[in-house]
MARTORVO-250912 format. One record per residue: residue in one letter; z, y, x of N, C-alpha, C in turn. Coordinates in steps of 0.2 Angstrom, whole numbers, plus 5000, padded with zeros to 4 digits. Atoms other than C-alpha are relative to their C-alpha. Layout:
residu:n_up:n_north:n_east:ca_up:ca_north:ca_east:c_up:c_north:c_east
a:Z:Y:X:Z:Y:X:Z:Y:X
...
// end
This chain:
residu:n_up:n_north:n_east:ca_up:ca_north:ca_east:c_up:c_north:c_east
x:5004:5005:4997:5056:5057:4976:4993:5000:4999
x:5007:4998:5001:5038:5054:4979:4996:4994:4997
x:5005:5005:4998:5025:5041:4974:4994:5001:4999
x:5008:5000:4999:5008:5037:4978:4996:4996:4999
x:5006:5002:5001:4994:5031:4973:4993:5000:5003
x:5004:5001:4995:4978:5028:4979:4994:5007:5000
x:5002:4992:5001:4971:5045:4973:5003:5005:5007
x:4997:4996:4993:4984:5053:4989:4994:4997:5004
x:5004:5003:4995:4974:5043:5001:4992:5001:5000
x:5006:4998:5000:4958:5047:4992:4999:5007:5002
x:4999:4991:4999:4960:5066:4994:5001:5002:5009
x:5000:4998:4994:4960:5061:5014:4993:4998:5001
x:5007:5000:4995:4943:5053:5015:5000:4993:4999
x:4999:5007:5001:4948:5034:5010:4999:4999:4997
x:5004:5001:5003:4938:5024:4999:5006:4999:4992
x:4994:5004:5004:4949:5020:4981:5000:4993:5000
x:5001:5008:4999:4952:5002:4978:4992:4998:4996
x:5009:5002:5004:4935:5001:4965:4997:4999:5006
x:5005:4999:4998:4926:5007:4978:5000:4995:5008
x:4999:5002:4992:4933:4995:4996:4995:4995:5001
x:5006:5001:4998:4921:4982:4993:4995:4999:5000
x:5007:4997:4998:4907:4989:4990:4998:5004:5005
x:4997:4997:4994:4911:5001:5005:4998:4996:5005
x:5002:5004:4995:4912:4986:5015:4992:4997:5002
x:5003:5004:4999:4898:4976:5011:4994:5006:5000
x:5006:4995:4999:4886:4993:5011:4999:5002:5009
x:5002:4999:4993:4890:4996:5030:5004:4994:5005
x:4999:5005:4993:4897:4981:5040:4994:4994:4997
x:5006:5005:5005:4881:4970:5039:5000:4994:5005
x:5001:5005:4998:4885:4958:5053:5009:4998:5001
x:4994:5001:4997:4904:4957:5052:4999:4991:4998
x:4999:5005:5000:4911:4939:5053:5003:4998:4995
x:4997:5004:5007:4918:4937:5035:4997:5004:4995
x:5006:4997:5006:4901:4944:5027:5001:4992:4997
x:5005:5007:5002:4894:4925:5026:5005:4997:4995
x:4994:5003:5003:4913:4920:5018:4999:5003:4991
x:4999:4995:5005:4912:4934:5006:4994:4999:4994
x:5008:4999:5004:4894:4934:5000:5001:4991:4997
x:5000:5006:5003:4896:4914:4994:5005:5001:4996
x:4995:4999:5003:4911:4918:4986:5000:5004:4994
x:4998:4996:5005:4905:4934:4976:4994:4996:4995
x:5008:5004:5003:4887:4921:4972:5006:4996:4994
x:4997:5004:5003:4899:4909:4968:5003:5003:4993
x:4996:4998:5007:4913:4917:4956:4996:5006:4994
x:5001:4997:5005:4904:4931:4951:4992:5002:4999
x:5008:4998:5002:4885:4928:4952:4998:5007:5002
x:5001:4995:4996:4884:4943:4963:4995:5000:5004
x:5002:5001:4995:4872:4945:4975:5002:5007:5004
x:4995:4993:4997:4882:4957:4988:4994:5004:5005
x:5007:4997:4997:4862:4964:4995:4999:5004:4996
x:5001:4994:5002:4862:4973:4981:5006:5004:4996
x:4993:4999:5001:4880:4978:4978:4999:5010:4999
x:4997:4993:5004:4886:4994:4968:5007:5001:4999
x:4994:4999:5001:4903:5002:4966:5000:4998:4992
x:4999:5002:5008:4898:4998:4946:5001:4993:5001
x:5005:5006:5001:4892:4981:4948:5005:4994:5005
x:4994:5005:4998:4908:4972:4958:5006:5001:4999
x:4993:5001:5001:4926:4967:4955:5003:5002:5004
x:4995:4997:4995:4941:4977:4962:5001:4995:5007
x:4997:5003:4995:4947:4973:4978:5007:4995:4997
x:4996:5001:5003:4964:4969:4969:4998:4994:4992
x:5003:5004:5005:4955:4959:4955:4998:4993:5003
x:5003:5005:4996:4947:4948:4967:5009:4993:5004
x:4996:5002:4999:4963:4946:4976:5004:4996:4996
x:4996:5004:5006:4973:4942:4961:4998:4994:4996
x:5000:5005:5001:4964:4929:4957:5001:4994:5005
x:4999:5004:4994:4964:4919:4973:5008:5000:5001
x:4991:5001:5000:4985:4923:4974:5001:4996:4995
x:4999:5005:5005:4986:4915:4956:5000:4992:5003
x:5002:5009:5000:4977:4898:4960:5006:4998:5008
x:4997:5004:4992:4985:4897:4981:5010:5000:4995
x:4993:5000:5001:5003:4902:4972:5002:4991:4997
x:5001:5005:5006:4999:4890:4957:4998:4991:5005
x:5004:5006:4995:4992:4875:4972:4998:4998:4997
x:5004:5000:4999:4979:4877:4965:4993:4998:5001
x:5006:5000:4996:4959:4872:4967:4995:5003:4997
x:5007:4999:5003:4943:4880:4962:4994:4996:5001
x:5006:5004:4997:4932:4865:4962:5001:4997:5006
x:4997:5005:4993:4930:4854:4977:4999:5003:5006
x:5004:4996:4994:4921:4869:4988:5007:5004:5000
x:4994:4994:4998:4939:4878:4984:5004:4999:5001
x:4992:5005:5000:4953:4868:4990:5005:5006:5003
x:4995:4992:4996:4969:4879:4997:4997:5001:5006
x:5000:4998:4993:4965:4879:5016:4993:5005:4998
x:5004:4994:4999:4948:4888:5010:5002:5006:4995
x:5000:4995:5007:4954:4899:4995:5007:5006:5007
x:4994:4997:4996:4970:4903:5010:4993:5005:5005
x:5005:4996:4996:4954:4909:5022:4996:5007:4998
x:5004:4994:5002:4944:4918:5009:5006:5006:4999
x:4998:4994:5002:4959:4928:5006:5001:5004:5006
x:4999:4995:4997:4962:4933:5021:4994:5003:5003
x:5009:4999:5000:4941:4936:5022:5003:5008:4998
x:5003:4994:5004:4943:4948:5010:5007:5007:5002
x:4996:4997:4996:4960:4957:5016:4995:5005:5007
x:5004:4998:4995:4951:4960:5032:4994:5005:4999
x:5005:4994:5001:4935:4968:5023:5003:5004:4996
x:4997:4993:5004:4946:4980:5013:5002:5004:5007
x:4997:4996:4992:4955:4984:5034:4994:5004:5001
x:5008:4997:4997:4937:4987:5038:4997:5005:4996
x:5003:4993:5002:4932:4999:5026:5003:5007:4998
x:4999:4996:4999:4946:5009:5028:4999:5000:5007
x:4998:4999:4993:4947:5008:5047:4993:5003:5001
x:5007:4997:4998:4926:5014:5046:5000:5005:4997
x:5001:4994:5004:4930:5026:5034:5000:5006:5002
x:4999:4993:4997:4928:5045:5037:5004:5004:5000
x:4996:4996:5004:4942:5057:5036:4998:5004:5000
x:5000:4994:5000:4943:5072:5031:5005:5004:5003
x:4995:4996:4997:4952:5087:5039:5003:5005:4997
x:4995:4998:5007:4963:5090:5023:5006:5000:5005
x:4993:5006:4996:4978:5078:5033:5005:5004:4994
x:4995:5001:5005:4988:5082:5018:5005:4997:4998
x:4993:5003:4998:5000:5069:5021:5004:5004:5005
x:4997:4994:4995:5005:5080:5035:5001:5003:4999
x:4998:4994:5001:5004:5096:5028:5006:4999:4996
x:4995:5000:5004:5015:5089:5013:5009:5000:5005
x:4994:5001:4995:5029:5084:5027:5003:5005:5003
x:4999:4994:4998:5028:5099:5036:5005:5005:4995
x:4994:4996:5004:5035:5108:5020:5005:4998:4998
x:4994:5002:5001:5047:5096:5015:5005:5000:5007
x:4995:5000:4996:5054:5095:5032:4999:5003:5005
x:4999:4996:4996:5053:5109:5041:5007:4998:5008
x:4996:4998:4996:5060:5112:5059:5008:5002:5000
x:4991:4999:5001:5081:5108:5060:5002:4999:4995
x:4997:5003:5004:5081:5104:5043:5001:4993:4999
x:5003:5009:5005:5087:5087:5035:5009:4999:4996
x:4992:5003:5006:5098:5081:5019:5000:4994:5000
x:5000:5009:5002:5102:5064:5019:4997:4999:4993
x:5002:4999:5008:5093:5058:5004:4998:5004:4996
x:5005:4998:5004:5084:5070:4998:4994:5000:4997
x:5007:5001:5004:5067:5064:4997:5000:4993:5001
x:5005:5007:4999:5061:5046:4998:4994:4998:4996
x:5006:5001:5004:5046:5039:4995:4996:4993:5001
x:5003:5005:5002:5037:5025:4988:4991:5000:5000
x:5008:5000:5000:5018:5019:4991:4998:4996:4995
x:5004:5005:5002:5007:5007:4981:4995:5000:5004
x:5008:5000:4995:4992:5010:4996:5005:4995:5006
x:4998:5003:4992:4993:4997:5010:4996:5005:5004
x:5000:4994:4994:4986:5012:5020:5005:5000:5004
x:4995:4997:4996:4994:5019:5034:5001:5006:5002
x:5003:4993:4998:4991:5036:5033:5007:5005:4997
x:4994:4997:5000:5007:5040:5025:5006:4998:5007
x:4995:5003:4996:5018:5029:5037:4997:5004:5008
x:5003:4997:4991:5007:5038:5054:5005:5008:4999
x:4999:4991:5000:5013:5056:5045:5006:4998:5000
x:4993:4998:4998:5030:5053:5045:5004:4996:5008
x:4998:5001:4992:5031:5046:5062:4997:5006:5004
x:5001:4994:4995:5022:5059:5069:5006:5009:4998
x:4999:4992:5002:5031:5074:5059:5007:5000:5002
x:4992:5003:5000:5049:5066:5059:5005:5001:5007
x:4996:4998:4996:5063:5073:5073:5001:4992:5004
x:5001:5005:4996:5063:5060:5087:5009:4995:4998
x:4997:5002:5003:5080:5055:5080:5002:4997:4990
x:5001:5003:5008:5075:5051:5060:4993:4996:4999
x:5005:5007:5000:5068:5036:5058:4997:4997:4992
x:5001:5001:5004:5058:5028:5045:5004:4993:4997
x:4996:5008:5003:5067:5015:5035:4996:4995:4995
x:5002:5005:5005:5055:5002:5026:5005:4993:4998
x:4992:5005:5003:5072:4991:5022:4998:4994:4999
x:5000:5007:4997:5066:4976:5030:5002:5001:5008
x:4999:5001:4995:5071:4970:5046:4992:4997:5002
x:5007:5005:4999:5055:4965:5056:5004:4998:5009
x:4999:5004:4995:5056:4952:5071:5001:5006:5006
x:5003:4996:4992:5047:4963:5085:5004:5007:4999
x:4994:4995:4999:5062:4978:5082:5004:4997:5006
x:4995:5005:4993:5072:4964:5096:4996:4998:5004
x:5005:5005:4994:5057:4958:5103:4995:5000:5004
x:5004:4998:4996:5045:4965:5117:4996:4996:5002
x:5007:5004:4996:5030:4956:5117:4992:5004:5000
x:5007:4999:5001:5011:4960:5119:4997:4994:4994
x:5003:4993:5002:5002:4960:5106:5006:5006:4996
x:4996:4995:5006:5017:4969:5094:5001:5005:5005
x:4997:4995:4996:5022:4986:5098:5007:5002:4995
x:4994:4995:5002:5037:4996:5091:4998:5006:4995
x:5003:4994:5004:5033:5005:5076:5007:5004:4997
x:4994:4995:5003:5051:5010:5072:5006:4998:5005
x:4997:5001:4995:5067:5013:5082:5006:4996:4995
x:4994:5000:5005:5084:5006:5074:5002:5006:4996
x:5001:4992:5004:5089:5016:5060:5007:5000:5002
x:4992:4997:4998:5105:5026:5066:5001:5005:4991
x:4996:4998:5006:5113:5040:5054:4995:5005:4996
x:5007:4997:5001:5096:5049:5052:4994:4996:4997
x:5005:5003:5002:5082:5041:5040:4998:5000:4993
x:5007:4998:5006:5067:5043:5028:5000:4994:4998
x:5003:5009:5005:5066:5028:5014:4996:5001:4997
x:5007:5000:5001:5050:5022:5013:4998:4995:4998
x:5001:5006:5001:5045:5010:5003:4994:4998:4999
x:5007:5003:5001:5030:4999:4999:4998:4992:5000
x:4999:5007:5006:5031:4986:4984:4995:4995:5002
x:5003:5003:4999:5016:4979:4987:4995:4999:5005
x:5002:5004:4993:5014:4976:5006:4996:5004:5004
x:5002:4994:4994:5007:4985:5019:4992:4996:5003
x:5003:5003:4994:4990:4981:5033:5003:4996:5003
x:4998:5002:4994:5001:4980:5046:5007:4996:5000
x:4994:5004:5003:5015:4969:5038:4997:4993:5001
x:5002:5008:4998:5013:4949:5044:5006:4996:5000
x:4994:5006:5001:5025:4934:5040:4999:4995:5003
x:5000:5009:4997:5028:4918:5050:5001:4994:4993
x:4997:5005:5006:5026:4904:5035:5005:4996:5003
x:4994:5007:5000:5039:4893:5045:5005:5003:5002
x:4994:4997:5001:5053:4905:5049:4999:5004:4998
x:5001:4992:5005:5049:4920:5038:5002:5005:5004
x:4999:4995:4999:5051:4933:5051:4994:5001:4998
x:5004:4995:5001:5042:4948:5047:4997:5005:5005
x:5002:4997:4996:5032:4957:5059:4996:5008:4998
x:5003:4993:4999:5025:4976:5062:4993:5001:5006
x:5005:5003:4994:5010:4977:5071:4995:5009:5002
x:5001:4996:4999:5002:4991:5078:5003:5008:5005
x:4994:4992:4997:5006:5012:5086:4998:5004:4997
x:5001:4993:5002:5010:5027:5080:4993:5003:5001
x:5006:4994:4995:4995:5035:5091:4994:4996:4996
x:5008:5003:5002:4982:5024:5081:4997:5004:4993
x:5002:4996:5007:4971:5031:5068:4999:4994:4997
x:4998:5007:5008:4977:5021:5051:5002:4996:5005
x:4997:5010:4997:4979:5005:5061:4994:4999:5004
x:5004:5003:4994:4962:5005:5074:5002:4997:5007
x:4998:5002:4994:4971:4996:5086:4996:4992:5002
x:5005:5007:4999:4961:4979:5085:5005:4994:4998
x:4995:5007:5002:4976:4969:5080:4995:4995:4993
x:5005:5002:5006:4967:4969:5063:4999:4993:5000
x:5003:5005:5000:4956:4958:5068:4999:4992:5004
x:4999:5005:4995:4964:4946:5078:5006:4995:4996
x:4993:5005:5003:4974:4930:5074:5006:5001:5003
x:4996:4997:4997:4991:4934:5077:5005:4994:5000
x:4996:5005:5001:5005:4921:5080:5008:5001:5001
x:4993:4998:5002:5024:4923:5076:5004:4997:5008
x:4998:4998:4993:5032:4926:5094:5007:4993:5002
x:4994:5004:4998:5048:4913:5091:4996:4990:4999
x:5001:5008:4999:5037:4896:5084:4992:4999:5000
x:5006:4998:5000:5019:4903:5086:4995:4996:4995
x:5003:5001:5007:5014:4900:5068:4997:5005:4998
x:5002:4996:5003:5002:4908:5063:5001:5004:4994
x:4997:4993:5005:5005:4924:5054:4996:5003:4995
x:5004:4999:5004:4999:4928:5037:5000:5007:4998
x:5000:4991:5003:4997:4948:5028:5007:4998:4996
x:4997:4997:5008:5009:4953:5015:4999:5005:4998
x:5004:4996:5008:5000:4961:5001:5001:4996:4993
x:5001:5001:5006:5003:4958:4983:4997:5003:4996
x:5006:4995:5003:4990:4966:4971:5006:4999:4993
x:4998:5002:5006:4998:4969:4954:4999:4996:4995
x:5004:5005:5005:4998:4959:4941:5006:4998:4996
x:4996:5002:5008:5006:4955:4922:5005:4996:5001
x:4995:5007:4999:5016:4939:4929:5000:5003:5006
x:4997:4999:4992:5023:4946:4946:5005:4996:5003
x:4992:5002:5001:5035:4935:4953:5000:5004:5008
x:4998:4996:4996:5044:4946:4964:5005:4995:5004
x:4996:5003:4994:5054:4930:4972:4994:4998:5004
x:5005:5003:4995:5038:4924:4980:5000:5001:5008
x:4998:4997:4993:5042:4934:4995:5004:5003:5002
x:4994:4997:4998:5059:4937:5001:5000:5006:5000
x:5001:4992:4998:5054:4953:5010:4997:5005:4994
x:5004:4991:5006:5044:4964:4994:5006:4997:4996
x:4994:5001:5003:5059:4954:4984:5006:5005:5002
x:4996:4993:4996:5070:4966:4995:5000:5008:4999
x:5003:4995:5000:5058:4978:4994:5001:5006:4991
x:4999:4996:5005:5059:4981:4976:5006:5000:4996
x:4992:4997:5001:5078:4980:4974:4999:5007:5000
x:4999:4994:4998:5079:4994:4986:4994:5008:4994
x:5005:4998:5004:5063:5001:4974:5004:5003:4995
x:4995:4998:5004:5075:5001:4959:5006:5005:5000
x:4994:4998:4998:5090:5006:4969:4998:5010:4999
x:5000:4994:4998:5080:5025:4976:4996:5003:4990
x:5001:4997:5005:5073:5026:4958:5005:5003:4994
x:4996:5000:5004:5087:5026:4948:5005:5008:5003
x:4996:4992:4997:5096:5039:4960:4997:5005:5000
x:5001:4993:5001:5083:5052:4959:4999:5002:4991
x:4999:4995:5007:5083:5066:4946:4992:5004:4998
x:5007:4996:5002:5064:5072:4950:4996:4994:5005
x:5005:5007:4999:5050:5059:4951:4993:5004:5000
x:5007:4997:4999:5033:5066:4958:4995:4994:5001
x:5005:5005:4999:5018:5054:4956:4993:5005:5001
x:5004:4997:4997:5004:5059:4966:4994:4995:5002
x:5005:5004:4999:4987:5052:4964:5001:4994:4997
x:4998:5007:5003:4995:5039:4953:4999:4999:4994
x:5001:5000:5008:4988:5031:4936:5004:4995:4998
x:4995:5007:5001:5000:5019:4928:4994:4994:4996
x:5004:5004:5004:4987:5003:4925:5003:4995:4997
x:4998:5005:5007:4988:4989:4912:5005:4997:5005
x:4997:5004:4995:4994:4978:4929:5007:5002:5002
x:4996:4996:4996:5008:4988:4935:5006:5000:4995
x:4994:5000:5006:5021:4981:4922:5009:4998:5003
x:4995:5001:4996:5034:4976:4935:5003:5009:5001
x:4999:4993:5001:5033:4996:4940:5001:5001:4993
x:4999:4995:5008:5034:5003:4920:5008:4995:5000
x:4993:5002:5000:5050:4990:4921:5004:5004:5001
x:4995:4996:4995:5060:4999:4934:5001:5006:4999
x:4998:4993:5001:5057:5015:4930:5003:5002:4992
x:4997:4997:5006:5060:5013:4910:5009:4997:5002
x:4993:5003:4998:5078:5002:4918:5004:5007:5003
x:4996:4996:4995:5080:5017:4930:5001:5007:4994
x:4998:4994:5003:5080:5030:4917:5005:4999:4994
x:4992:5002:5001:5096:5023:4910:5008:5002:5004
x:4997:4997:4996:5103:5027:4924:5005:5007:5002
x:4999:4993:4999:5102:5045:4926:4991:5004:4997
x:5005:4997:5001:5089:5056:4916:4996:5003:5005
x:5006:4999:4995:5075:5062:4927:4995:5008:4995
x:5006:4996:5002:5061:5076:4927:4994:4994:5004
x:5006:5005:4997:5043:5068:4929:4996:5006:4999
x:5005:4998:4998:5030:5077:4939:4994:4996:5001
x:5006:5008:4999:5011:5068:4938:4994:5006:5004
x:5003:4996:4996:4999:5078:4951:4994:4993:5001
x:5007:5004:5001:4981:5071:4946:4993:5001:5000
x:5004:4995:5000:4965:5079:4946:4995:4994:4994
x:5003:5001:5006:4961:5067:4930:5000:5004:4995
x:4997:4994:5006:4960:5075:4912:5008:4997:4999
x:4993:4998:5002:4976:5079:4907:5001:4995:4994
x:5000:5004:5007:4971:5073:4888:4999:4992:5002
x:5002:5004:4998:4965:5056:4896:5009:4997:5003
x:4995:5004:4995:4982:5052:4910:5006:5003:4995
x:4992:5001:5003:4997:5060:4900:5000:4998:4995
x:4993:5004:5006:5000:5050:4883:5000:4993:5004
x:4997:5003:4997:5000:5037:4897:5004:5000:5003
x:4993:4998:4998:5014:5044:4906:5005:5000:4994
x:4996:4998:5007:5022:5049:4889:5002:4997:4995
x:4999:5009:5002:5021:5032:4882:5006:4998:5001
x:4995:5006:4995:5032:5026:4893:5007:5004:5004
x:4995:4995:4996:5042:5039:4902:5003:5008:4993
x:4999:4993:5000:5044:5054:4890:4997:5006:5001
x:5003:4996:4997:5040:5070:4891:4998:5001:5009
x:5000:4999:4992:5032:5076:4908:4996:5005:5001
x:5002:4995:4998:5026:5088:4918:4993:4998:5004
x:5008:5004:4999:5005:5085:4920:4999:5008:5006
x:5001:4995:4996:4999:5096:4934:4992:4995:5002
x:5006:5004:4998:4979:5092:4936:4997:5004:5005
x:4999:4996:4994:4977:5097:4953:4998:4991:5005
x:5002:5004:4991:4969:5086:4971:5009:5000:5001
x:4995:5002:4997:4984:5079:4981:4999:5009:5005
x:4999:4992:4997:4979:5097:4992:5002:5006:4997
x:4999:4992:5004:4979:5109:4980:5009:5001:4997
x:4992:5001:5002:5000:5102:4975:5001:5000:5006
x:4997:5001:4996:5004:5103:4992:4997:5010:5004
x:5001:4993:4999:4996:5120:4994:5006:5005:4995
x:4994:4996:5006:5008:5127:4979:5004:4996:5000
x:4992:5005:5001:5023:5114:4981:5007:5005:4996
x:4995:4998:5000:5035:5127:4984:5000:5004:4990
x:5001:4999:5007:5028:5135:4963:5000:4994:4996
x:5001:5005:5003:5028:5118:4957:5007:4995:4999
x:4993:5002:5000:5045:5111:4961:5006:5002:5005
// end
């Protein structure tokens, strides 16, 4: 099985998390959740976002994690941050992370692609042999395996979403029913194009295959859930030391089935991925899942070796360190595993 980090996506031309909002704030200069943001970064972090640097501001996932704290917690920062504005800024700043992947540039690696093409060659397919796990709300994985996948194997994200029954404009049809044919694909910590109705909690998919990442314009539109037309919020959860994984039924789903495809495999390839101090819910499952069934662990990173393995090794055991771009493991896969 495979996972990814945000290193895979960089290796297409995507910014990493450090770098989404300073990205933003250097090239959208009149978007409509600048004015939101820029009091926000004065505010919390005495920022001036005019002279903004990849050194010089808080992660995308830093930022967020605070504001998920306070709205879970109800909450206020002061009287200018009561929930209805801390519930807005979030989604402020969600939106300027969409926007500085959806303006970003790729390159013409598509190494998502390439990787699929060798694992799933023309007429082949084993049930369960590969599944894979993201940590990127990117789309760049979930575009490759719709476009690479036999019009009969479908992607299984092991949620049910509403718009599967329901033909409306604006939702499209991102995936068909899963019949006896399917790629498990997960992503613990929520997608773009994932949306929840706060008053019946269906779950929504938004978006087409045919879109580069997600430029479809849904993005940036209010979106309203099709049975009580409540407004629909993202699902993203940023990691973090205190996770509650019941907060949201569906990524509570998400990372059962996590533990489930962990525990069944025997080789574990982490691609572009660094185990950080936040990410203690993940170090859970996989030190649970190696109870299981003992495992090989592959780490494809193109940091130093001496730096990223007694991080793995800490925690996992021996492994197998390959310092290598997410292209150059996809150009030798077949001498690699």
């Amino acid at each position: 099985m495979f996972i990814f980090g945000a290193g895979a996506s960089k290796d297409e031309g995507l910014p990493i998390q450090e770098e989404l909002l300073s990205t933003y704030f250097n090239t959208q200069r009149d978007d409509e959740c600048r004015p939101i943001l820029q009091r926000y970064f004065q505010d919390f972090y005495r920022i001036d976002i005019d002279a903004i640097t990849h050194e010089n501001i808080p992660s995308f996932e830093d930022t967020l994690g605070i504001i998920e704290a306070a709205i879970e917690n109800e909450q206020n920062f002061g009287k200018h941050y009561t929930l209805p504005s801390l519930r807005t800024l979030r989604t402020a700043l969600i939106l300027a992370m969409g926007t500085a992947i959806e303006h970003a540039r790729l390159n013409i690696r598509d190494t998502h692609h390439r990787l699929l093409h060798k694992l799933f060659p023309p007429g082949r397919f084993h049930p369960h042999e590969f599944s894979f796990i993201s940590f990127n709300y990117d789309l760049l994985l979930d575009k490759a395996l719709m476009d690479i996948l036999e019009h009969d194997i479908y992607v299984d994200y092991k949620i049910s979403f509403a718009n599967e029954t329901i033909h409306a404009h604006p939702f499209a049809q991102w995936e068909s029913p899963i019949g006896k044919k399917h790629i498990s694909y997960l992503k613990p910590h929520g997608s773009f194009n994932w949306l929840c109705c706060p008053t019946c909690h269906s779950m929504y998919i938004t978006g087409v295959k045919e879109s580069r990442i997600f430029s479809t314009g849904y993005l940036h539109n209010v979106e309203h859930c099709l049975k009580d037309q409540s407004e629909l919020s993202y699902v993203m959860q940023p990691p973090s030391l205190y996770m509650n994984t019941r907060k949201h039924i569906y990524l509570q789903l998400v990372w059962k089935h996590t533990y489930d495809v962990l525990s069944e495999a025997d080789v574990i390839i982490f691609i572009g991925y660094a185990l950080q101090h936040a990410d203690l819910w993940l170090k859970y499952l996989l030190k649970k899942s190696q109870f299981h069934q003992q495992k090989q662990f592959h780490i494809i990173n193109p940091a130093s070796e001496e730096v990223l393995r007694p991080t793995f090794e800490r925690l996992l055991g021996p492994v197998e360190y390959h310092q290598m771009e997410f292209t150059e493991f996809v150009n030798h896969i077949d001498h690699i595993i």
